[in-house]
C-alpha positions as CSV (number, residue, x, y, z in Angstrom):
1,X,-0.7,27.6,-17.5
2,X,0.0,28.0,-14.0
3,X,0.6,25.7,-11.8
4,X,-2.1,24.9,-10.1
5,X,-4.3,24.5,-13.1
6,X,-1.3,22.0,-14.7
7,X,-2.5,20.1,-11.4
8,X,-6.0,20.2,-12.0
9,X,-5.7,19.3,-15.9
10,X,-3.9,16.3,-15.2
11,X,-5.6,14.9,-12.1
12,X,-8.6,15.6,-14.2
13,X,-7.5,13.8,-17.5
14,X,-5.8,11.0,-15.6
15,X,-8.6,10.5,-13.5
16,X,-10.5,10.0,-16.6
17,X,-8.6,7.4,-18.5
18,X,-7.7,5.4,-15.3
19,X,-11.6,5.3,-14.6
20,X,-11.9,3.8,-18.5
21,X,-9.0,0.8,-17.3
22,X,-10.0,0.6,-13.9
23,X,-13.4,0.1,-14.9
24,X,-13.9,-1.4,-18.2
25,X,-13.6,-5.1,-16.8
26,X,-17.0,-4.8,-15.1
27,X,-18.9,-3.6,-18.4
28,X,-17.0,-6.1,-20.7
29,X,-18.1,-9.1,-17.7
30,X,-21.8,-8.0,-18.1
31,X,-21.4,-7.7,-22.0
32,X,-20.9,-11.4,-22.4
33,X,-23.1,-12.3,-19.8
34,X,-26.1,-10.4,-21.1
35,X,-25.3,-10.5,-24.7
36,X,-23.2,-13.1,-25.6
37,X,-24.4,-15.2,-22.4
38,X,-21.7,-16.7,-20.6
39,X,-19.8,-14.8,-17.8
40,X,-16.7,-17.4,-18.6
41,X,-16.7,-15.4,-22.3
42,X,-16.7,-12.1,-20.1
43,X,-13.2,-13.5,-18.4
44,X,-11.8,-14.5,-21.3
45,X,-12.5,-10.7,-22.9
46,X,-10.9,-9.4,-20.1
47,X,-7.9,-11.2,-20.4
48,X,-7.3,-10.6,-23.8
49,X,-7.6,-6.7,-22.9
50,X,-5.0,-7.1,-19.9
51,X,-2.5,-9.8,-20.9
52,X,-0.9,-7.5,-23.7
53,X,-0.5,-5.0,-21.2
54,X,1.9,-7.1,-19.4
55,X,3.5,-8.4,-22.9
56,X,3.7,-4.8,-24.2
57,X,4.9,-3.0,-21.2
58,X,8.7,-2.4,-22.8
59,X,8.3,-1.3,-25.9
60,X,5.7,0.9,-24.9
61,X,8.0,2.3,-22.8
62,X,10.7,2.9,-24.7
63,X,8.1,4.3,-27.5
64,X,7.1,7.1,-24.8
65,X,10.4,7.7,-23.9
66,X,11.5,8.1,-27.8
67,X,8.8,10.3,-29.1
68,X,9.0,13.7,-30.1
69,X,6.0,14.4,-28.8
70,X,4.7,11.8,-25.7
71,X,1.7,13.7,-26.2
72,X,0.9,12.9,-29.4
73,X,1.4,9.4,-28.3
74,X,-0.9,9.4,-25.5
75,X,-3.6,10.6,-27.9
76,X,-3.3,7.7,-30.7
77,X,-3.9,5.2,-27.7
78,X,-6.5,6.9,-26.3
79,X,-8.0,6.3,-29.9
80,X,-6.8,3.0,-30.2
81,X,-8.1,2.2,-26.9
82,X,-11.5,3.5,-27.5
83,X,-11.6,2.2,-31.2
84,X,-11.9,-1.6,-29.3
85,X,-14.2,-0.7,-26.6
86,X,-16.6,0.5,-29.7
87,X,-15.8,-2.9,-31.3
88,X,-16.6,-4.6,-28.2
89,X,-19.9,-3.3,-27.9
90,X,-20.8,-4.5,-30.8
91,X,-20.3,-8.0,-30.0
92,X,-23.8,-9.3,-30.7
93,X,-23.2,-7.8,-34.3
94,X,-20.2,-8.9,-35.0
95,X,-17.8,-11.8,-35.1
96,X,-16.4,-13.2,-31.9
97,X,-12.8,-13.1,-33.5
98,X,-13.2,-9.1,-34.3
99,X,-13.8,-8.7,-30.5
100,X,-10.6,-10.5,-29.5
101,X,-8.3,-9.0,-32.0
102,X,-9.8,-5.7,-31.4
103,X,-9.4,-6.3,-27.1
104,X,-5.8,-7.2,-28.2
105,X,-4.7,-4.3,-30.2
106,X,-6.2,-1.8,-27.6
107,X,-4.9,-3.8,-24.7
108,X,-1.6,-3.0,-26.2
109,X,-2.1,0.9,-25.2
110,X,-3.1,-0.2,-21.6
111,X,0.7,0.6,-20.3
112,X,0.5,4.2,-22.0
113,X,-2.1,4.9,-18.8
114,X,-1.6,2.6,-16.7
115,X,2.8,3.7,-15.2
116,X,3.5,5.8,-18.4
117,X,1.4,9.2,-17.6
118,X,3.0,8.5,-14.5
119,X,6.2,8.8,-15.8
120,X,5.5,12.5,-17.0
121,X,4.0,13.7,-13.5
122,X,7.1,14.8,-12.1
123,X,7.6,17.1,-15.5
124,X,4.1,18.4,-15.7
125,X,4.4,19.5,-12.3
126,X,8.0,20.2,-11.7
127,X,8.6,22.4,-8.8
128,X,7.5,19.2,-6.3
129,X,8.1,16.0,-7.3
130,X,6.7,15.1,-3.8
131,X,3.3,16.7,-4.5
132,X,3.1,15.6,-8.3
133,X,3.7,12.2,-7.0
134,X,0.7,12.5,-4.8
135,X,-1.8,14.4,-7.3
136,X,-0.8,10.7,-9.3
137,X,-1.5,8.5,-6.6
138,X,-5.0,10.4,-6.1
139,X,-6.1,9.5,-9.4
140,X,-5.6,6.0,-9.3
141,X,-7.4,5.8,-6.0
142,X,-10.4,7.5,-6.7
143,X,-10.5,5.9,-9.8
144,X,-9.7,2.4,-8.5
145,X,-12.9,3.3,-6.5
146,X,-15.0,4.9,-8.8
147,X,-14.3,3.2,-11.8
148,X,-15.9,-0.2,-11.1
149,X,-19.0,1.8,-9.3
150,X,-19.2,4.4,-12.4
151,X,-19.7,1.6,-14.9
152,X,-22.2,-0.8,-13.0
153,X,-24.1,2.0,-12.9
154,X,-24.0,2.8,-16.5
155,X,-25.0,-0.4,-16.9
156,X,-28.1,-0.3,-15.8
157,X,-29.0,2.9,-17.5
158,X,-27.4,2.1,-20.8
159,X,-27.1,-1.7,-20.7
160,X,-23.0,-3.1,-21.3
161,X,-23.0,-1.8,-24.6
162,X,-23.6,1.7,-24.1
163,X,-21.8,2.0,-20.9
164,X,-18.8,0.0,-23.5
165,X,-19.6,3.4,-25.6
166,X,-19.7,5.8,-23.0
167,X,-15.9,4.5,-21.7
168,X,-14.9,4.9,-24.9
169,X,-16.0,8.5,-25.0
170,X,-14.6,9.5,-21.7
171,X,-11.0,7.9,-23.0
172,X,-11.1,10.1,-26.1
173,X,-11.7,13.2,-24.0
174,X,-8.8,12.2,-20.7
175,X,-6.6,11.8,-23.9
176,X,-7.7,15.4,-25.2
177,X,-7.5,16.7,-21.8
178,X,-3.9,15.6,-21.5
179,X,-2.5,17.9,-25.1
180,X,-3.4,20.5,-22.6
181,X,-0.4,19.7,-20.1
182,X,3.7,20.5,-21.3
183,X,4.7,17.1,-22.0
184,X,7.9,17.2,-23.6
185,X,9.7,15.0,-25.8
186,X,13.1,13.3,-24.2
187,X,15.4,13.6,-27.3
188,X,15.2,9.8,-28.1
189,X,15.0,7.7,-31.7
190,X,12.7,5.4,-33.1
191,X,15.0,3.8,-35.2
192,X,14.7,0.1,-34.1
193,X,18.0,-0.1,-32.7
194,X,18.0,3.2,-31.0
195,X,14.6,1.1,-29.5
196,X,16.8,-1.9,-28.7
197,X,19.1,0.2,-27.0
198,X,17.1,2.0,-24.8
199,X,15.2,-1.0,-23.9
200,X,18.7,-2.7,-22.6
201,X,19.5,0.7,-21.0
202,X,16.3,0.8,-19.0
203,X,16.4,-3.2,-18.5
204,X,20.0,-2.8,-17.0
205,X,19.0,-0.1,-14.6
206,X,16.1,-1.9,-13.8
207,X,17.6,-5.1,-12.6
208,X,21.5,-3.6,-11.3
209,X,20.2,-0.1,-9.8
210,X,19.7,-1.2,-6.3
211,X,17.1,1.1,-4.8
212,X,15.1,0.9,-8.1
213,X,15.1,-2.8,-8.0
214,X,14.2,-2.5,-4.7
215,X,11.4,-0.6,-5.4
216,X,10.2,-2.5,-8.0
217,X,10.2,-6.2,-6.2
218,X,8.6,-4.4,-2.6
219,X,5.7,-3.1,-4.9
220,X,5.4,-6.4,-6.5
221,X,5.4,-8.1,-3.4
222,X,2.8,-6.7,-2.0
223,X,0.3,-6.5,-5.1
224,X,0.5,-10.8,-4.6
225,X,-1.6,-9.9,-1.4
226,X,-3.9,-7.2,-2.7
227,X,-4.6,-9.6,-6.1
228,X,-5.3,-12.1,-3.5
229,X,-7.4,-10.5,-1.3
230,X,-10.9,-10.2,-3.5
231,X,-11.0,-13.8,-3.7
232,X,-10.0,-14.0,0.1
233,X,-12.7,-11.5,1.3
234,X,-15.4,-13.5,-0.4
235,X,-14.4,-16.4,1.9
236,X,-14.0,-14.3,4.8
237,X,-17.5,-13.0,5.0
238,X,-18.7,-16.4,4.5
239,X,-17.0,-17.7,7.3
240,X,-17.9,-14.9,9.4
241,X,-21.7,-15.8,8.9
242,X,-22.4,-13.6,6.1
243,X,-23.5,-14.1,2.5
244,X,-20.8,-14.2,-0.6
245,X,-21.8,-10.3,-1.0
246,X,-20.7,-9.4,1.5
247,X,-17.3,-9.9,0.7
248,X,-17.9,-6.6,-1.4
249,X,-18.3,-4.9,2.0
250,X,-14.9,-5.2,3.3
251,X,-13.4,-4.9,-0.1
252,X,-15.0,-1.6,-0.4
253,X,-14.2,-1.0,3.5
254,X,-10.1,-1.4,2.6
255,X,-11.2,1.0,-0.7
256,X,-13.1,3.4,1.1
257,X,-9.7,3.9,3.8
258,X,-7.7,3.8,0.8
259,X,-9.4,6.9,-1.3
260,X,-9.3,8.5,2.1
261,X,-5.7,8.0,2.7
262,X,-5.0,9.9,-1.0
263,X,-7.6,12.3,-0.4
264,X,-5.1,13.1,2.9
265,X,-1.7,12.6,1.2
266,X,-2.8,15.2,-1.4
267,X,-3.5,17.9,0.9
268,X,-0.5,20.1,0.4
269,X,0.1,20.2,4.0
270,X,0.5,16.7,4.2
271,X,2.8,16.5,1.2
272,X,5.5,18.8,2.9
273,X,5.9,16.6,5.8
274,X,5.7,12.9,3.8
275,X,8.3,14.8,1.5
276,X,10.5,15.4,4.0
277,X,11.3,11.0,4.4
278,X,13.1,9.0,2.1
279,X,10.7,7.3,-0.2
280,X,12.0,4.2,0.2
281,X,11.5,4.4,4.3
282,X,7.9,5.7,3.8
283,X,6.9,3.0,1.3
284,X,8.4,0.0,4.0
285,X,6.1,1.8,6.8
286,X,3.3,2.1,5.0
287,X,3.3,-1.0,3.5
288,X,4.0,-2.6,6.6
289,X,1.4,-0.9,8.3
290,X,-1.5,-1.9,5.9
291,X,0.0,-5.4,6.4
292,X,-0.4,-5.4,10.3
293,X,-3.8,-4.0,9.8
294,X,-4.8,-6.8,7.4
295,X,-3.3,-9.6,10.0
296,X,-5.0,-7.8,12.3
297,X,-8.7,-8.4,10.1
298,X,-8.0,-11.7,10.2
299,X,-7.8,-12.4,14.0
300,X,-10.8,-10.2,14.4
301,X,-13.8,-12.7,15.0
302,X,-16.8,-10.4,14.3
303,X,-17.4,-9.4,10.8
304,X,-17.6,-5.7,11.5
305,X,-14.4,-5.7,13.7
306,X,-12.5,-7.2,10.3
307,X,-14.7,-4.7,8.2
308,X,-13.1,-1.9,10.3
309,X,-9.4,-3.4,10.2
310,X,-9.6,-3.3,6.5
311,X,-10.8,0.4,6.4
312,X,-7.5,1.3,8.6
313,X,-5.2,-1.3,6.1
314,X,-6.3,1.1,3.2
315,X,-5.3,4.5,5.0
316,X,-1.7,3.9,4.6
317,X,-1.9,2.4,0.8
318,X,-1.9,6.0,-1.2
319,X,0.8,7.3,0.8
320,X,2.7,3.9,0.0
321,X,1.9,4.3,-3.8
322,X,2.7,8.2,-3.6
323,X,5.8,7.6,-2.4
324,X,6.3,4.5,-4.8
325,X,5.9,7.1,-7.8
326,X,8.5,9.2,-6.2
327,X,11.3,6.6,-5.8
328,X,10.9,5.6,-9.3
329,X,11.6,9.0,-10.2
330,X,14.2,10.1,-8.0
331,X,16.3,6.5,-8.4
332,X,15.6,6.7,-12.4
333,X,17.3,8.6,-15.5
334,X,15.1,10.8,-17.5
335,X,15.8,9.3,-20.5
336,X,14.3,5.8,-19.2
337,X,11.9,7.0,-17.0
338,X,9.1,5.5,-18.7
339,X,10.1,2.3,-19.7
340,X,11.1,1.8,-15.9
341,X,7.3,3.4,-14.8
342,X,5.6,0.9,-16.8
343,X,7.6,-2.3,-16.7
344,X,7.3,-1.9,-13.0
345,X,3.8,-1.7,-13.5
346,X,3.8,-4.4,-15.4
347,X,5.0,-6.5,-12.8
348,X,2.8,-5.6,-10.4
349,X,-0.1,-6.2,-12.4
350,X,1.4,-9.6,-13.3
351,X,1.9,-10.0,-9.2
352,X,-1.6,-9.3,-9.0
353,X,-2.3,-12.3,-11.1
354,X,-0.3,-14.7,-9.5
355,X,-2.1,-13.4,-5.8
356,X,-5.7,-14.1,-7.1
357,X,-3.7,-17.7,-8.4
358,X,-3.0,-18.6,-5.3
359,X,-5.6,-17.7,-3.4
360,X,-7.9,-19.8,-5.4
361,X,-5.4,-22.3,-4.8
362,X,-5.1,-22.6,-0.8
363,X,-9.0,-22.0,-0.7
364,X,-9.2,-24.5,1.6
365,X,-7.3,-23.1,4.2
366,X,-9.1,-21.0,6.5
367,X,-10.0,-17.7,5.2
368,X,-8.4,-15.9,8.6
369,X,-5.2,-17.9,8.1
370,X,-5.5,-16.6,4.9
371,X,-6.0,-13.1,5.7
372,X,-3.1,-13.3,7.8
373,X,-1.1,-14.5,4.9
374,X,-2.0,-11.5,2.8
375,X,-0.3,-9.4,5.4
376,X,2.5,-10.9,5.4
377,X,3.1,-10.5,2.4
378,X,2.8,-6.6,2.6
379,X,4.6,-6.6,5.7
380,X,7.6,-8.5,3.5
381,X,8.0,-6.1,1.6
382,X,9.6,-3.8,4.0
383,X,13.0,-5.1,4.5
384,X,13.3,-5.6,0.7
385,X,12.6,-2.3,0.3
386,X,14.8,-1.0,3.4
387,X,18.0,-2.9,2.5
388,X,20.6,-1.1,1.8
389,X,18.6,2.2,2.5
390,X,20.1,5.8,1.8
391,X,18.8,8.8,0.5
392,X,18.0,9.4,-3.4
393,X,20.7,10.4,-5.5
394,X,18.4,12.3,-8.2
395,X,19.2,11.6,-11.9
């Protein structure tokens, strides 16, 4: 397979199963508000899909970077995965309990999609780690779009429990898609202490490898402001005169910039000359940039003025993440490559968390000092990530 069509294939099948776990949330909300009847239930589901995920994220690592065959691995969570969005939709039929184990189990394979096939991009596509890294980046953009939008509208046509069917189906073919692409093994062990080991390697590298721990607490840092800003945009449309739906507007305003901003990074032309700066150096300015941009949204008066600010904030974000994905790679040994991808994940997930957290919690402050806040806190993440800046020793 050339490779061009190894670039297609896996933007294709990693599209796919990023728009099952980007967008699941929304069809397991209207599940339990439509068939179980309370939209609390549907936040509870949705928890006990993610929170594993989180839990998880180590040994799943290690588990990719141990296999013979990551492939192979890939394919049994895809199934695993689907198997509890099947037993999901069935939850008018059958036991509450069933739904939450099952949610649990196959939130367990989140981390296999969500930082592990990112791990392998660099492989699949080997010639430009640069360009790989960006191919990645698209599909979580365009699927952090069109996930949510895909499955509110198979909603409506199939109701939550067929759109619950439907993601399962799509998951069981991205995870077909992907025994098309030359994932290798890494030589590792599954012998439990061979696990142990590799888990403590990757920890250690983790937490004493400077740029890699940089890398890992700047992207953390600034997932506190994006987990914060849904709940923040909600309050700054209302303040602004408009109704609480409209705080969908400028969240899909900062989305809409953002899928442009990967469309652009992708372009091979555009790759070449991002390429050429240190990743660490790319991710501060970006970052940074959507962070001005935010603060900027938040002295704004007019709602369309902050509606506009938030389009620009987005632009920047895909290059950030592209160049996130390449850091991790250059600053990180093969042979814990994954375990770093999706532990770093995990912890921006968790950041996430904690952003929504305390957004909820300083409600009463005024949603444009609040905006501001959110910037800062991408614009904080730049001299973490520039300290101590030098170019990537590759592994």
């Amino acid at each position: 397979m050339d490779s061009r069509r190894r670039e297609a294939v896996y933007l294709t099948a990693a599209f796919a199963v990023r728009l099952v776990t980007g967008g699941v949330g929304v069809a397991l909300v209207l599940l339990a508000a439509r068939e179980l009847h309370s939209v609390a239930l549907g936040g509870a589901l949705l928890a006990c899909l993610m929170a594993p995920s989180v839990l998880a994220a180590p040994v799943v690592g290690a588990v990719l970077d141990a296999a013979r065959s990551p492939r192979l691995v890939m394919l049994v969570a895809g199934m695993v995965l689907a198997a509890g969005l099947v037993v999901a939709a069935s939850a008018a039929f059958v036991p509450l309990a069933a739904v939450v184990v099952a949610l649990l189990v196959a939130g367990c394979a989140f981390p296999v999609f969500i930082g592990g096939l990112s791990a392998f991009a660099g492989e699949v596509m080997p010639r430009d780690v640069a360009r790989a890294t960006s191919v990645d980046a698209l599909s979580y953009n365009v699927a952090g779009i069109g996930g949510p939008a895909i499955v509110a509208g198979m909603t409506v046509l199939l109701g939550p429990p067929g759109a619950l069917l439907a993601l399962a189906a799509v998951m069981v073919a991205g995870s077909l898609l992907l025994q098309l692409l030359p994932i290798e093994g890494r030589g590792g062990s599954f012998r439990p202490a061979a696990l142990a080991r590799g888990i403590a390697s990757a920890s250690r590298h983790l937490v004493t490898h400077g740029p890699i721990a940089r890398v890992a607490a700047g992207g953390a840092v600034v997932m506190i402001g994006a987990g914060a800003l849904p709940v923040v945009a909600v309050l700054v449309a209302v303040s602004r005169g408009q109704a609480e739906s409209a705080g969908g507007v400028l969240l899909t305003a900062f989305s809409v910039g953002g899928v442009a901003g990967a469309l652009l990074v992708a372009l091979p032309a555009t790759t070449r000359f991002l390429g050429r700066f240190p990743a660490r150096r790319l991710m501060a300015v970006c970052f940074a940039t959507t962070g001005v941009a935010t603060a900027v949204a938040g002295v704004l008066p007019g709602f369309l003025g902050a509606a506009v600010a938030l389009a620009i904030a987005g632009l920047p974000d895909a290059p950030a993440v592209a160049a996130m994905f390449r850091a991790r790679t250059e600053e990180t040994p093969q042979a814990v490559r994954a375990q770093i991808f999706v532990v770093a994940s995990g912890f921006r997930v968790a950041a996430g968390a904690l952003g929504a957290a305390l957004a909820g919690a300083l409600a009463g402050l005024p949603p444009s000092v609040l905006l501001l806040l959110i910037g800062v806190m991408w614009v904080a993440s730049a001299p973490i990530l520039l300290a101590g800046a030098r170019r990537p020793t590759p592994s």
